[in-house]
N, C-alpha and C positions, 0 to 999 in steps of 0.2 A: 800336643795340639794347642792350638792357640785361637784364641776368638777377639776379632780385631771389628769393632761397630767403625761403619762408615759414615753416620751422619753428624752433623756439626762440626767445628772446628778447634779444639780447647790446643793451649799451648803444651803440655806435660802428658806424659803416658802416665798410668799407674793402673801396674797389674797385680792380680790376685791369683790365687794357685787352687785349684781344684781338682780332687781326687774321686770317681763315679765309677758304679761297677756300670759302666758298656758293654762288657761279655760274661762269660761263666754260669753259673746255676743259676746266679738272680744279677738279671739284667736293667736290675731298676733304676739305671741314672739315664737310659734312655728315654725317661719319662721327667727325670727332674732335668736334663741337659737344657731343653728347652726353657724351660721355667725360668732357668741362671741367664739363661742368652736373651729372652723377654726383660727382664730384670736390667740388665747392663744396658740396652737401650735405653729403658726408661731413663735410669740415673745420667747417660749423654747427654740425653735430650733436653734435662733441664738446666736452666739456668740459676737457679739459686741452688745446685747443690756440686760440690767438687769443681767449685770453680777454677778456672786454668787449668785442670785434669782432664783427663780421657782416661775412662776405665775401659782395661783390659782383664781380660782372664788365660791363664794357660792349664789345660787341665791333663790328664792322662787318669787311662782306662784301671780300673784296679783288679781288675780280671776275678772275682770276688769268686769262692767255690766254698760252698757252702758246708763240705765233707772237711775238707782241712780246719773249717771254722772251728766245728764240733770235736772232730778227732786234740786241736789245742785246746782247747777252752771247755769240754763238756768230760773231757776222758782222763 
């Protein structure tokens, strides 16, 4: 999935990669996705930072399940 801001105009892409649990036992990047998509506006929007840049982000779901966690790493 990919998150493309539409405002402003800069000449260069430059994307970042993120990886959020969206589904599974703990669904907690539904709660930070926004936070990162707030965030990458800001940074568009100004002029003094990443100039001639347009940030972008591509991220995908890490489908996180909290029993696999524990069964590697607790057992």
């Amino acid at each position: 999935m990919t998150i493309r801001p539409t405002s402003g105009f800069k000449g260069r892409n430059l994307t970042i990669g993120g990886i959020f649990p969206m589904s599974g036992s703990w669904a907690g990047g539904q709660g930070c996705l926004p936070a990162v998509q707030m965030a990458l506006e800001d940074v568009n929007k100004r002029s003094d930072l990443l100039t001639d840049y347009m940030l972008h982000m591509d991220y995908n779901d890490s489908q996180v399940c909290a029993r696999w966690f524990i069964y590697k790493n607790c057992i």
